[in-house]
Each structure stands twice: as C-alpha cells, then as structure tokens.
Legacy VTK file of the C-alpha trace (Angstrom):
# vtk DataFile Version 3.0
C-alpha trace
ASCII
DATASET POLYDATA
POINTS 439 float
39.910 7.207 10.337
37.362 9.945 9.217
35.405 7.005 7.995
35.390 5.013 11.368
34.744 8.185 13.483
31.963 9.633 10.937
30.240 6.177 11.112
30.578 5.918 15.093
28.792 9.054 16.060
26.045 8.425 13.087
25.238 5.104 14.640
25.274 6.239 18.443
22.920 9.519 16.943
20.321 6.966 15.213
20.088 4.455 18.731
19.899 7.424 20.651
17.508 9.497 18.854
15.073 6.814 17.905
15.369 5.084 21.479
16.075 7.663 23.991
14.583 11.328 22.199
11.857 8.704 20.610
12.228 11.108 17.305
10.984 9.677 14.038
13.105 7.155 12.211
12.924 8.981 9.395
14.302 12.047 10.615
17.074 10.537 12.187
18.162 8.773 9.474
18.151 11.331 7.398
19.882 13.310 10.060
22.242 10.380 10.497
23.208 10.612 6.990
24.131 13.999 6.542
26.016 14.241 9.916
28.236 11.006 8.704
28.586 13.198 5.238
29.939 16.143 6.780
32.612 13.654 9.385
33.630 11.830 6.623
34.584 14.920 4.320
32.078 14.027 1.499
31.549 16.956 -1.456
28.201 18.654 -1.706
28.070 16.493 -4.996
28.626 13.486 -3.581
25.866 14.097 -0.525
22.876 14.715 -3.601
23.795 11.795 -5.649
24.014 9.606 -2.810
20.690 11.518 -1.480
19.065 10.929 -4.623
20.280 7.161 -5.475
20.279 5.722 -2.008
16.540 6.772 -1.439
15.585 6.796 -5.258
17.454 3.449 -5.557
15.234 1.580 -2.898
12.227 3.070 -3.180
12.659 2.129 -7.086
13.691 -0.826 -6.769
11.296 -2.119 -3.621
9.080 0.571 -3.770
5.734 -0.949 -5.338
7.212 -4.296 -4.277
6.480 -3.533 -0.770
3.378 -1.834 -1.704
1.372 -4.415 -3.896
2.766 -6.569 -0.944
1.177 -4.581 1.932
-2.272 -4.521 -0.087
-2.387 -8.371 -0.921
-1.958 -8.930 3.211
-4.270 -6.282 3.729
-6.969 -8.050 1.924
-6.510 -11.433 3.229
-6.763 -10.053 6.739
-9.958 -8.107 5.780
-11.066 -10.880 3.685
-10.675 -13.924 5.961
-8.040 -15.416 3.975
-5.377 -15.072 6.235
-7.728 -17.615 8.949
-8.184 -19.921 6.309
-4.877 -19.922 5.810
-3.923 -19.972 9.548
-6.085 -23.034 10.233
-4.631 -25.387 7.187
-0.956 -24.671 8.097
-1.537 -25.163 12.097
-3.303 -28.304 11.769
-0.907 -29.378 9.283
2.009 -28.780 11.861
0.386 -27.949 15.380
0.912 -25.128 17.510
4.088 -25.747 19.084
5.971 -25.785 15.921
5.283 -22.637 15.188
8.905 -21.204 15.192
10.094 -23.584 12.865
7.397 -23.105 10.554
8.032 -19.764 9.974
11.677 -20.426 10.275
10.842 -23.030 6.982
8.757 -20.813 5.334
11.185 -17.619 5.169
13.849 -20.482 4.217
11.817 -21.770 1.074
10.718 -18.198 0.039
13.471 -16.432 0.035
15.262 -18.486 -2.182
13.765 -16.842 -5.640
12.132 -13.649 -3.426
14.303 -11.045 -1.955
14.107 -10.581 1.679
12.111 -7.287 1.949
9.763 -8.733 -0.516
9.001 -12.115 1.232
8.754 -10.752 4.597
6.334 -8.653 3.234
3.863 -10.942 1.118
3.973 -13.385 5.013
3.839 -10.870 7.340
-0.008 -10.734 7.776
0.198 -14.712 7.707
2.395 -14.569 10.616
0.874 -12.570 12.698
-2.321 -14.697 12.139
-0.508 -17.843 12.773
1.054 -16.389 15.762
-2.393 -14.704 17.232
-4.102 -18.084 16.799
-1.236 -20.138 18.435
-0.890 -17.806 21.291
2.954 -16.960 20.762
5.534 -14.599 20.666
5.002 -11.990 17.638
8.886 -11.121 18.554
9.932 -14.863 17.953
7.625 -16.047 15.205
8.576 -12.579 13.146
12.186 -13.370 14.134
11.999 -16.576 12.557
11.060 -15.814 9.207
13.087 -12.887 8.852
16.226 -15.294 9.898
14.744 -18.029 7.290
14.419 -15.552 4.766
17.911 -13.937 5.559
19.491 -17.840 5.690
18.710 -18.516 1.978
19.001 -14.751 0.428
22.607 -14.833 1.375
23.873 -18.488 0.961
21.602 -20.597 -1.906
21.207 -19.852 -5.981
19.424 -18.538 -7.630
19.500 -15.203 -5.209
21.448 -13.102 -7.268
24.371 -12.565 -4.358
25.372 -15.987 -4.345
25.057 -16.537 -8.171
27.303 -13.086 -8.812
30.490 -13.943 -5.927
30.171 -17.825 -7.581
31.177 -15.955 -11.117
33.575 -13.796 -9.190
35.486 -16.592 -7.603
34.858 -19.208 -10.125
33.110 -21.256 -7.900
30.731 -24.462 -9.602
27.134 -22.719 -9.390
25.664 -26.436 -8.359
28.222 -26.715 -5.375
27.335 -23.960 -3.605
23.629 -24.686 -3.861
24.253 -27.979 -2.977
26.339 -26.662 0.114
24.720 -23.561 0.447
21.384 -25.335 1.176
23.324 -27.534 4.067
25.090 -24.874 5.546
22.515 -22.442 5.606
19.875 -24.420 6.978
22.314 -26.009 9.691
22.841 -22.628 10.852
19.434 -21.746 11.552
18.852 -24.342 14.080
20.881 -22.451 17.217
18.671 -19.351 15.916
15.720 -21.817 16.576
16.585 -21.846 20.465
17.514 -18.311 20.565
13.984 -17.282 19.277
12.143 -20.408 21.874
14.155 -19.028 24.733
15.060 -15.384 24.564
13.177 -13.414 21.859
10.036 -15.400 22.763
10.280 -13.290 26.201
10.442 -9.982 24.369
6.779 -8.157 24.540
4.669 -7.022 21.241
1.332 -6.910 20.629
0.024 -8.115 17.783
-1.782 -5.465 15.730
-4.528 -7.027 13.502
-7.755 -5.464 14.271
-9.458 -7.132 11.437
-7.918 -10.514 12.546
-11.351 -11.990 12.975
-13.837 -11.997 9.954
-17.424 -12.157 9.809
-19.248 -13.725 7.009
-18.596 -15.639 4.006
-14.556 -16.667 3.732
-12.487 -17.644 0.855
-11.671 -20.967 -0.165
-8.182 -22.242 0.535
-7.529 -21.762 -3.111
-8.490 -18.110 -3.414
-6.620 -17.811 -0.260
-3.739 -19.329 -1.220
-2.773 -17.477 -4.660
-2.693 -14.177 -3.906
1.128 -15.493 -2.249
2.024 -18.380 -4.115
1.278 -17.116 -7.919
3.727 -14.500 -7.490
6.068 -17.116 -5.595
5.901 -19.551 -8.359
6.195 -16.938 -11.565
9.552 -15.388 -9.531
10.616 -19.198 -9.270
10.042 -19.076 -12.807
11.835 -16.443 -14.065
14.845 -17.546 -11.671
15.165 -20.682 -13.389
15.033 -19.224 -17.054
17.633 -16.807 -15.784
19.862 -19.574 -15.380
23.482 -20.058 -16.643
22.713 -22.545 -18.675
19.531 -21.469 -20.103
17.172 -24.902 -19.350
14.181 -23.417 -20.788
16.166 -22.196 -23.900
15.551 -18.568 -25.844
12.351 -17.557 -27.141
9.030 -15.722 -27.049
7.326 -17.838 -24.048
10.301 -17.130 -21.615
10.749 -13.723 -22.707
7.238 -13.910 -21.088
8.346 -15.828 -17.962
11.115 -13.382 -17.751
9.071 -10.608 -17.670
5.873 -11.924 -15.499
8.546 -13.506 -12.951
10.011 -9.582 -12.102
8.814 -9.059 -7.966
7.307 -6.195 -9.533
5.012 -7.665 -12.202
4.403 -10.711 -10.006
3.414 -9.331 -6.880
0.817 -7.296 -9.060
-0.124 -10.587 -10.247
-0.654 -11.038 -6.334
-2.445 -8.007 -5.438
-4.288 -9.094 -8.399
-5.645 -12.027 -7.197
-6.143 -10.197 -3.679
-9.046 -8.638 -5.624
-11.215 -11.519 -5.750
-11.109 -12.784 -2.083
-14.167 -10.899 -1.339
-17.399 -12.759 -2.341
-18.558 -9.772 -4.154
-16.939 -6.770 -4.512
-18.014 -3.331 -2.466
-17.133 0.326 -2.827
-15.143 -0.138 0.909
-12.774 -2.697 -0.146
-11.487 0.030 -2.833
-11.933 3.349 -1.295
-9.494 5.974 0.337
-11.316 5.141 4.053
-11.601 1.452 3.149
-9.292 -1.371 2.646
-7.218 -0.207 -0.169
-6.969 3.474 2.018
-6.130 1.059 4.861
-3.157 -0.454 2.792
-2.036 2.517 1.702
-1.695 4.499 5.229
0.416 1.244 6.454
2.702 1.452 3.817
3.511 4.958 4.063
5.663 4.932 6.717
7.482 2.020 5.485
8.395 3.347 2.679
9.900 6.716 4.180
11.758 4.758 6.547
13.262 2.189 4.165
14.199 5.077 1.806
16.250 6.727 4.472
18.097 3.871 5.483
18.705 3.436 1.605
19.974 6.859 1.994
22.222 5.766 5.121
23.755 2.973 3.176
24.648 4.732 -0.034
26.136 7.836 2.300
28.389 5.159 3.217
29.110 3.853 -0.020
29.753 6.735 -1.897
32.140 8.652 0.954
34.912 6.055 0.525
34.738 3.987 3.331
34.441 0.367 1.463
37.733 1.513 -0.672
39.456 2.332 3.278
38.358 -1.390 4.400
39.868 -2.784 1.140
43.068 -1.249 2.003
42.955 -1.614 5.532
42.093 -4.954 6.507
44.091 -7.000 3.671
45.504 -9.988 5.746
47.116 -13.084 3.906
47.104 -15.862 5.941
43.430 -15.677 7.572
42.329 -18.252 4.858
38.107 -18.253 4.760
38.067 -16.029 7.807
39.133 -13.265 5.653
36.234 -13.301 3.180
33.937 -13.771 6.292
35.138 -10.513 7.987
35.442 -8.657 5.322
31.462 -9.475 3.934
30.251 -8.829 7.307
32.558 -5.319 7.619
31.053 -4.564 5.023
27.502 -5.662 5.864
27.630 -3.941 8.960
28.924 -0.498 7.836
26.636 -0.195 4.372
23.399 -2.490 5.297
22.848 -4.374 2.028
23.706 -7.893 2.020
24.009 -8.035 -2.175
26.556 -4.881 -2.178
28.734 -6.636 0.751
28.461 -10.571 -0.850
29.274 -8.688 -4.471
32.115 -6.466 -2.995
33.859 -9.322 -1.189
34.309 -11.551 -3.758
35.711 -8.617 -6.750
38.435 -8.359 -3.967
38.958 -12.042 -2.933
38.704 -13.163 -5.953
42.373 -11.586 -7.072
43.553 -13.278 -3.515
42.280 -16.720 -3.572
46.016 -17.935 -3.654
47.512 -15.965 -1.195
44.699 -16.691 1.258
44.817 -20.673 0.059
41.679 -21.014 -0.879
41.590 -21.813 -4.012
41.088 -25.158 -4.741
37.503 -26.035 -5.918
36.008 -27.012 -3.112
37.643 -23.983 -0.831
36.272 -21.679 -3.555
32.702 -23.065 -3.368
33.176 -22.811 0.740
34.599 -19.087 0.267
30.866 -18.002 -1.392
29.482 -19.594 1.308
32.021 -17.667 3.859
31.192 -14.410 1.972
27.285 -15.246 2.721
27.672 -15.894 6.394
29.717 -12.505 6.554
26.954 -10.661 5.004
24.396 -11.538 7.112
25.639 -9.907 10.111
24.690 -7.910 11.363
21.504 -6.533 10.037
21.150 -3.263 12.004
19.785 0.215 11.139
21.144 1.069 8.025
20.152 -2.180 6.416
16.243 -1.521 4.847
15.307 -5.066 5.679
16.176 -4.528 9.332
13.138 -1.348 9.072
10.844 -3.770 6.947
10.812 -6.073 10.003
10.203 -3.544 12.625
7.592 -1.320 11.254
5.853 -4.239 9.459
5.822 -5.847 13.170
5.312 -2.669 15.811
8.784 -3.444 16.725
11.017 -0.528 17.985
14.499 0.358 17.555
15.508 -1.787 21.071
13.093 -5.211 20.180
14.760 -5.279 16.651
18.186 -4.971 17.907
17.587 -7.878 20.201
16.027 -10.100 17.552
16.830 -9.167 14.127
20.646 -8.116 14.898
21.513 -10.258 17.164
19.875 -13.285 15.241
21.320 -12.805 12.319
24.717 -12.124 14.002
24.547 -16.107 15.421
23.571 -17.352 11.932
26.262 -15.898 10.210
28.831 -16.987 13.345
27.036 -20.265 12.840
27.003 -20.488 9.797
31.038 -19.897 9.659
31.847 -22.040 12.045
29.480 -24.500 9.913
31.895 -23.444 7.251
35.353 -24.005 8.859
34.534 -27.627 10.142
33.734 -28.587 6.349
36.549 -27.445 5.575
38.238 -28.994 8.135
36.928 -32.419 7.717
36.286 -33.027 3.417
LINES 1 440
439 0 1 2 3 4 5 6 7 8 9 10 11 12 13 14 15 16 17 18 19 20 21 22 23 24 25 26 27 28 29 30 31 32 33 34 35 36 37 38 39 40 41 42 43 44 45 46 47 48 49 50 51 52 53 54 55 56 57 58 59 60 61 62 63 64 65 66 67 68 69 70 71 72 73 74 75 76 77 78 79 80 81 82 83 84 85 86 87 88 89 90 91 92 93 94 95 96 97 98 99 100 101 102 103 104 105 106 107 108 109 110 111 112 113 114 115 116 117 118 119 120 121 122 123 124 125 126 127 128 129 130 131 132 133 134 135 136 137 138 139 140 141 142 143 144 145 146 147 148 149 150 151 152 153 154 155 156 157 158 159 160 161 162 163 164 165 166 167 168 169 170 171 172 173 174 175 176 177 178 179 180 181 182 183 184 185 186 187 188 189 190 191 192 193 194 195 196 197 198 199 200 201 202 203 204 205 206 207 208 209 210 211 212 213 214 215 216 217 218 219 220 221 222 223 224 225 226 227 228 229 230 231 232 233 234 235 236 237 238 239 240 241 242 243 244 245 246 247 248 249 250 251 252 253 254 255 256 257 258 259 260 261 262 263 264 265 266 267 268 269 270 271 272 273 274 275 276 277 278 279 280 281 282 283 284 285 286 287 288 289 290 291 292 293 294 295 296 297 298 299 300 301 302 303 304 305 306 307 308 309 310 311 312 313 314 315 316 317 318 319 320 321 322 323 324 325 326 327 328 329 330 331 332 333 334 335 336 337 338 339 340 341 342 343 344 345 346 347 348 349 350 351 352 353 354 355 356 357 358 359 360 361 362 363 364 365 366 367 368 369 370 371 372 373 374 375 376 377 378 379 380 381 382 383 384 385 386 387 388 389 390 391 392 393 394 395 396 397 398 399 400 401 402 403 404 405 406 407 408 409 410 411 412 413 414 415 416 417 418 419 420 421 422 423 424 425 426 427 428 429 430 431 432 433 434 435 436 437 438
C-alpha cells in the first residue's frame, strides 16, 4: 500500500502547492516526483532512469512537436491568418455553435494527430474563434480538448486503439466502425456540461496581436500552415495500415516519413513562413515573432516534461504491476477493462500506456470475464478507451498542454479538463454497456 499512500500525498502536494503556495508547476512536479519516489521505496537507480526517460521521453517525443506547433499559431495570429480563418468558419456555422465546432474539430483531428499535438496546431484558432464570438475561452478550449481526447482514445488509426485491437484480437474495422459511434455519442452530455457549467468559469483570452493591421493572407495561405501537416499525418496513418493499401515502395517510404508529427508540423511551420506579404527582420528575430514563439513555448515544455517525469515515477516504482495483482475480478465482464484503463489512466497520466497495459492483461482473461465473443472483444477496446480517458489530471502532459496553452490554472483545469473527460469516459461506458446489452 506504499504505492497508494506514496501516490496520495504526491497528488495532495501538487493541488496544494500549485493552488494554495501558488509555487511553479514545474517545481512541484518535480518535487511531487521525488517525494512519491522516496514513499514508494524506489532505488536511486530507478529515480534517474525514470528522471531521465519520463522527461527525456516527452520532451523527445513532443518536444519540437509542440514547438513548430506554437510558432505556426504564432504567425497566423501575427499574420492575420488566424481572422481569416475565424471569419470563414463562423459564417460557415454562426456564433452560437461555437462549442460544437470546436467539439468537431478536436474530434476530426485527433484521429491521425495525437492530442498534445492537435490542441496545439488549434489553439490560436480557438481563441480567435472564441474572442470574435464573444464566449467562454474555458468552454470553447474544453471542447476541443474533449473532441480531441474522444477520438485519440476510441477510433483507428490512433495507435492505442490499433495496439489493444491486436492485443485482444479484436476486427480493426469494428472498432472504428463502433469506435466512431460510441465516441462521438459520448461527447454530446460533455456538450451541455461545457454550455452550462464551464462556460461560467472566468479566463481571459490572451491574444494581444488578435487584431491585424494591413495586408492579410488569403484563406489558402491561411489555411495550410494546419491542414498540410493534417493531411501528410493522415497519410502516413493510412500507409501504416495492416493491410498495407498503398503497398511497399519508394513513394510511401516518403509518405511514411513526411507524415511523422515531427516532419509534418515542420512542413507547417513551413508554410507559416509565407503568411506575411513580404518577409521582415521582426517576424524572425529573438524580440520578434519567432522570439515571441519561442518565450511561449518555454514554459510548456518544462511543465510537460515534469509531468512526463510524474508519470514514469509511477511507472517504473511498481505500482501498475500492484493494480494487476490487486484488482483481478472475474465476473465484472467489460467493467473490468474499464476500471482497470482508467486506474491506470489516473495513477500514470498517459492514455496510450493505460489503453496498451489493459489489454496485455485482459487479453489472457477474455474468457473468464465473458467477453470474448467477437463483438464483446471489439466492445472491450472500446471499454479500455473510455477507461483511459479519465481522468486527465496533473500527471497526464496533455492535461498541462491545455492549461498553459489557455492561461488556465491548476483549479479551472480541474473543473474542465478532469471533470470532462471523467463524463466522457462514464458516458462513453455506459454507451458501451447498453450495446452490449441490446446487439
């Protein structure tokens, strides 16, 4: 019970010192970590590998991600793109369907983009959207970080859902099929949660460049720097494919390589470049644009490292092996993979560890917990996606992505981001269990 108490006083250290003592995230993460180290009985060796691979590990892997994505919004708000862009989309849909429209956006990008990375290449769009319609940064942010979440966790080709389908043996096309149902079923209570309660939460929008003077881009220029990388990622997603549709040669070699969030978001930034009607020594500098960019991501970046830190504490001290043994219950059916994902979720913060986790252990149990007919295997992904979506908290580095991206503290993204994606997975369950029920 190391575990449980090591993780208890970690998480009451981070709400308190962020919240109450107002003490950099950062420090108290890293703080957070270490104190959870020494509870839990880790080794010195196991505190520097999980040191080095849980901040290394992010920061690799989302690192320049977040930072090519942080430019390319940088320069459509400097640019003007982000009003062009604001004006097509709200007189394409009008002002008071805001919510859903960044509920749908989140929900179409996040299907080939990781989380971190879409919320990142719309952010800027939102808050544009959002300052022009007159609503609730709290609730419009909310909504695209729940569409984004809905899809990450629950539809192919995200590689959580296409990894637990091979684990379980589940038909790829099924789950899509009912991942795409479920998932967007479930967002529709998080619609009136973010219209009636997180709309009420105050933040200001911070976009001091919001308005632009002169010359603005065309809807073209405006538009690539976000969907190129969008469409090469879709690319590469769909040559990655089981069953190879665009076969095995040079060209998708190419695809595969463009298509990485890496190479494709430079693509982005990229494209970014040319917004401006002619280039000036500002939009490059330290003390202009690029220096602009660069001084917003900073902080980002230290913060999602720690929580990367955080989560691989976690992972490395033992505590997933102590739910494994724990909280093995025949009997419980597709509750069991739900609990367990979102256990799992909860205590580590990464959605792909706790959907990937799950199913290795469920799928040696699929008969004693009677699921494992074909359809009950397809709806036992699905279960394993709903758990791992709640709740996203402070360990997870999507959950600091949202909140420093947004000027939200530690209190506003409790109320949106945890608690909303704690009703879509419950919805989405539920979702689950009536299908289940009724075909």
């Amino acid at each position: 019970m190391q575990y449980v108490l090591g993780l208890t006083i970690s998480l009451v250290l981070i709400i308190i010192g962020i919240v109450k003592w107002r003490i950099h995230p950062f420090l108290v993460l890293i703080a957070a970590s270490l104190l959870y180290a020494a509870v839990s009985g880790m080794s010195f060796e196991l505190i520097l590998d999980a040191i080095n691979q849980g901040f290394g590990g992010v920061i690799g892997s989302i690192g320049l991600v977040i930072i090519f994505g942080v430019i390319i919004g940088t320069f459509l708000e400097h640019s003007g793109g982000a009003w062009v862009l604001a004006d097509k989309i709200l007189g394409w849909v009008g002002h008071r369907s805001l919510y859903f429209s960044m509920i749908l956006a989140g929900y179409i990008v996040s299907i080939p983009v990781f989380c971190d990375s879409g919320f990142v290449m719309l952010s800027a769009l939102n808050k544009t959207l959002t300052k022009q319609a007159g609503a609730s940064l709290a609730a419009s942010s909310g909504a695209l970080a729940l569409g984004l979440m809905a899809t990450h966790v629950m539809v192919p080709p995200t590689p959580g859902p296409i990894a637990a389908a091979g684990l379980i043996g589940a038909d790829l096309g099924a789950v899509a099929v009912w991942g795409v149902l479920v998932s967007f079923l479930a967002l529709l209570p998080c619609f009136f949660f973010l219209k009636y309660y997180a709309a009420k939460i105050p933040l200001e929008i911070n976009l001091e460049t919001l308005v632009s003077s002169g010359p603005k881009p065309s809807l073209i220029k405006a538009t690539l720097p976000i969907l190129l990388p969008i469409i090469l990622i879709l690319a590469k997603s769909i040559a990655d494919y089981p069953t190879h549709p665009l076969g095995s040669n040079a060209l998708v070699s190419v695809i595969q390589f463009v298509g990485t969030p890496i190479i494709a978001l430079m693509f982005g930034m990229l494209m970014a470049f040319f917004l401006p009607k002619k280039w000036e020594q500002n939009h490059f500098s330290s003390q202009g644009w690029m220096g602009n960019a660069l001084r917003t991501v900073a902080p980002i970046l230290l913060i999602t490292g720690a929580g990367g830190v955080f989560g691989k504490m976690i992972q490395l001290s033992g505590m997933i092996d102590f739910l494994k043994d724990t909280f093995y219950f025949a009997g419980l059916g597709l509750l069991f993979p739900f609990c367990l994902a979102a256990l799992l979720k909860t205590a580590q913060g990464s959605s792909t560890v706790a959907i990937i986790t799950t199913a290795s252990i469920v799928s040696s149990m699929l008969v004693l917990l009677g699921i494992d007919t074909e359809l009950l295997k397809v709806l036992t992904v699905l279960a394993i996606g709903a758990g791992a979506a709640c709740i996203s908290h402070a360990n997870d580095s999507f959950f600091w992505v949202v909140t420093q991206m947004t000027g939200m503290n530690v209190k506003q993204g409790n109320q949106v981001v945890s608690i909303g994606t704690g009703i879509f997975g419950l919805t989405a369950m539920f979702i689950i269990y009536l299908i289940s029920f009724f075909i």
